[in-house]
VOGU-3710 file (C-alpha; in Angstrom, 3 decimals, decimal comma):
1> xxxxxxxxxx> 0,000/0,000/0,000  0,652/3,430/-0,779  1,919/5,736/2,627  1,239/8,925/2,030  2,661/11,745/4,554  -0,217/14,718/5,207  2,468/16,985/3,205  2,173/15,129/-0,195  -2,047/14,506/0,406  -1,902/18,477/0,687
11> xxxxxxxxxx> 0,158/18,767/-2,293  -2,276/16,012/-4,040  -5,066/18,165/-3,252  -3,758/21,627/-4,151  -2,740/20,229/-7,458  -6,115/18,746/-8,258  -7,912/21,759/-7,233  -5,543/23,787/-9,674  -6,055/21,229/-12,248  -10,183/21,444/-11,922
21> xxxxxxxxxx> -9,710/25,535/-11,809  -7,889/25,393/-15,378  -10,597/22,894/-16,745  -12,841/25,299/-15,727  -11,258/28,499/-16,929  -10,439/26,427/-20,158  -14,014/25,793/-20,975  -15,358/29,057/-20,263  -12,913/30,084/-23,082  -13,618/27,957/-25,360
31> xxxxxxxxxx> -16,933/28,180/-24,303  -17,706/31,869/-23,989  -21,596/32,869/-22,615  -23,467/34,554/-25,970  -24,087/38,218/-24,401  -25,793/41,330/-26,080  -23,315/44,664/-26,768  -24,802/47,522/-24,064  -24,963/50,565/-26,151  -23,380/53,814/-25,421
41> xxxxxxxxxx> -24,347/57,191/-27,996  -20,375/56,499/-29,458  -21,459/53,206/-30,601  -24,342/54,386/-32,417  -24,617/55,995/-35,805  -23,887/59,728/-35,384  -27,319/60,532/-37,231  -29,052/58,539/-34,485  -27,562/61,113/-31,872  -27,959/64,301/-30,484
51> xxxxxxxxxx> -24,465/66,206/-30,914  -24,299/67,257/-26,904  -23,851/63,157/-26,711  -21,776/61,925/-29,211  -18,542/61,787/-27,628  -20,264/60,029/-24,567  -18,599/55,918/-24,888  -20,395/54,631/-21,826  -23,012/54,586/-18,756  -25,789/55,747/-21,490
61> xxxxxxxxxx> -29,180/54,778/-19,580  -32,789/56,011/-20,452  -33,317/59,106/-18,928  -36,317/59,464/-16,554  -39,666/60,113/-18,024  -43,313/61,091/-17,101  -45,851/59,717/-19,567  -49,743/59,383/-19,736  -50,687/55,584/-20,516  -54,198/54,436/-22,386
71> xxxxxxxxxx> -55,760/54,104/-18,664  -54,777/57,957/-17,783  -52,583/56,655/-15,873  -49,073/58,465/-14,850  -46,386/56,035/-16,470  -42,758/57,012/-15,196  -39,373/55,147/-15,381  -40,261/52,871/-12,134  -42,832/51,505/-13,976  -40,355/49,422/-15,236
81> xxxxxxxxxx> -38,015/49,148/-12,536  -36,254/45,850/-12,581  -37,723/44,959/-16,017  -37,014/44,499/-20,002  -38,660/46,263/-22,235  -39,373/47,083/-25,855  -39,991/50,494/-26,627  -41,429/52,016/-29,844  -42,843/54,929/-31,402  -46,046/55,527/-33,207
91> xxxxxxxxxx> -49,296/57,766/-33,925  -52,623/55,763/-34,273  -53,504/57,604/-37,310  -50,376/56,252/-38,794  -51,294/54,131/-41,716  -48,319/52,998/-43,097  -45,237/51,249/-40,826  -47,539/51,708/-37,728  -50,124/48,734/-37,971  -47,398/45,948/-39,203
101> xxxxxxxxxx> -45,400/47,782/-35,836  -48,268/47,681/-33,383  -49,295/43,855/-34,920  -45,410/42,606/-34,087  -45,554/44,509/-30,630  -48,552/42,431/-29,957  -47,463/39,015/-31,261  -43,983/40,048/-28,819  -46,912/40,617/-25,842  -48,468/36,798/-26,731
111> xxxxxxxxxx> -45,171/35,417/-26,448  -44,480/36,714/-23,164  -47,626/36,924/-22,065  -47,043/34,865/-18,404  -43,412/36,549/-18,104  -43,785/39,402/-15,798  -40,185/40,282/-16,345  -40,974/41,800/-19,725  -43,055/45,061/-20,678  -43,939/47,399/-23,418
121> xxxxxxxxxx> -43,614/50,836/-24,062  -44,975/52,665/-27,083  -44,819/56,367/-27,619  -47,172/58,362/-29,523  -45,270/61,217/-31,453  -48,804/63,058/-32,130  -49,344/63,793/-28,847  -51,978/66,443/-28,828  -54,034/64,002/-31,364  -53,470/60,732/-29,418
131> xxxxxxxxxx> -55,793/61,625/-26,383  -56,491/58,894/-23,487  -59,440/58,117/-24,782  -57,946/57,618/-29,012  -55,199/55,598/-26,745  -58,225/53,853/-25,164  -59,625/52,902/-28,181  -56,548/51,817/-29,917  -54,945/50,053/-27,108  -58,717/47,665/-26,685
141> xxxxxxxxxx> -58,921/47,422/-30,964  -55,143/46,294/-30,331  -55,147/43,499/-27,727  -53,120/45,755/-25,455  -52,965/43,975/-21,959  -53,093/46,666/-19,360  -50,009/46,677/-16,874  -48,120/44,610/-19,456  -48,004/47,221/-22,149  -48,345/50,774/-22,029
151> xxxxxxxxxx> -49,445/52,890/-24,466  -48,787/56,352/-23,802  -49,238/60,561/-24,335  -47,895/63,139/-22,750  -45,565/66,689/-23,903  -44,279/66,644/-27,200  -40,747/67,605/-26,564  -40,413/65,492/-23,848  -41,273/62,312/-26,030  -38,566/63,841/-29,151
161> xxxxxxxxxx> -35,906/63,963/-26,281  -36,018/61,275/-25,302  -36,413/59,327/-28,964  -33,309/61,395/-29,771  -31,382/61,648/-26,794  -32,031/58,269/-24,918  -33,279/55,767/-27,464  -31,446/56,874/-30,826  -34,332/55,855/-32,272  -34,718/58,580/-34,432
171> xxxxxxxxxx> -32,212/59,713/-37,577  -33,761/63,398/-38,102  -32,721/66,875/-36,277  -35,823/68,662/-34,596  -36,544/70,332/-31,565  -40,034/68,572/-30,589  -41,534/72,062/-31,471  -45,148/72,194/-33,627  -43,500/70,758/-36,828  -41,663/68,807/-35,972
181> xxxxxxxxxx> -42,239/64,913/-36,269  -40,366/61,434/-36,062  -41,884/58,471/-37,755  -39,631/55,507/-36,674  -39,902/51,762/-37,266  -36,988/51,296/-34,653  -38,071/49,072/-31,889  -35,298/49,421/-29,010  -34,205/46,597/-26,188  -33,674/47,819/-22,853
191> xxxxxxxxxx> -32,675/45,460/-19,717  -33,073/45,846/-16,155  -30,494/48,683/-15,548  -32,262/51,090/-18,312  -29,670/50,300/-20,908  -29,893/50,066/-24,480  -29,250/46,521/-25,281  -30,419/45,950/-29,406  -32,175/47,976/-32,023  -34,252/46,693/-34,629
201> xxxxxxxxxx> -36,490/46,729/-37,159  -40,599/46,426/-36,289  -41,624/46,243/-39,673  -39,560/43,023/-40,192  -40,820/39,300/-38,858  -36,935/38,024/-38,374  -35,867/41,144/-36,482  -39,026/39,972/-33,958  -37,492/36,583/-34,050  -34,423/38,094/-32,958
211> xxxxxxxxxx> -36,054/40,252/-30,589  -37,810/37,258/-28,619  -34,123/35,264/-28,983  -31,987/38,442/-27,258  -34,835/38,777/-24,776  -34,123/35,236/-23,381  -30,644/35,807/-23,479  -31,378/39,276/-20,967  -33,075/37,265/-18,632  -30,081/34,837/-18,382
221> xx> -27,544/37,597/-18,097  -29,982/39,169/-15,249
//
């Protein structure tokens, strides 16, 4: 039989612990977790962003808001504390990109239906003309499920700011003043910490895919 002295079962040990550590380091290497880019206004086409931000390479998060949602009610940034969200913007008398958006946000709300870690936000960018009760109306005709989605009104420069200075969603200069207007298909991925996490398009059926694939991989990395 073997007679091993406690000094050489220590060094047996230590060098089997170092030898499980380098497996393990080894495979996460090879192995590396699939993780979404976080996106800062330097990482984003210059069109997409509002000069005062451009040179701005990290800690980008969506600024606080105060919106009006379909129920009147007051919709702010903890409204979605802790969650992931897609965010869009649309009018309801919009009759061209608008439906096939507001059609995708819904079949996005189906999907993830029973996952209360995942909200909505759409923004109208006629304002004035998208009163509660239009928002009412549209959000019923739409499927919208209250507290899951929010569909939402409020001041006109507030909503341009922040598709211009926190989303990116929008390539044209304005000020949010009386003629101005965005019209956007750009739906925009946003995780728990109120960072920008994927852009895409809500017009198209494999950017939705995509969308309901990065989602998943969010909730992981949360």
């Amino acid at each position: 039989m073997f007679n091993f002295s406690k000094k050489s079962i220590t060094t047996i040990l230590f060098v089997a612990i170092i030898f499980v550590i380098a497996v393990f380091i080894g495979y996460q290497l090879l192995n590396p977790k699939e993780r979404l880019p976080v996106y800062s206004p330097s990482d984003v086409n210059p069109r997409l962003v509002d000069f005062s931000i451009q040179h701005v390479k990290n800690n980008h998060t969506i600024a606080d808001f105060e919106l009006i949602n379909q129920n009147a009610a007051t919709i702010t940034q903890k409204s979605f504390e802790g969650k992931i969200y897609v965010a869009d913007f649309f009018f309801t008398r919009c009759a061209t990109i608008c439906p096939i958006m507001t059609t995708n946000m819904a079949e996005l709300q189906a999907h993830f239906k029973t996952d209360d870690q995942v909200m909505f936000l759409s923004h109208s960018v006629t304002p004035v003309m998208d009163s509660v009760p239009i928002l009412k109306q549209y959000a019923v005709a739409k499927g919208v499920i209250d507290g899951k989605w929010h569909i939402t009104t409020g001041e006109k420069k507030h909503i341009y700011e922040l598709a211009r200075k926190s989303y990116f969603a929008v390539l044209e200069e304005g000020d949010g003043g009386d003629q101005d207007f965005i019209h956007t298909e750009q739906f925009v991925l946003v995780d728990t910490k109120r960072r920008i996490r994927g852009f895409y398009n809500g017009t198209d059926k494999e950017d939705i895919a995509r969308i309901i694939k990065d989602i998943e991989l969010l909730k992981k990395e949360q």
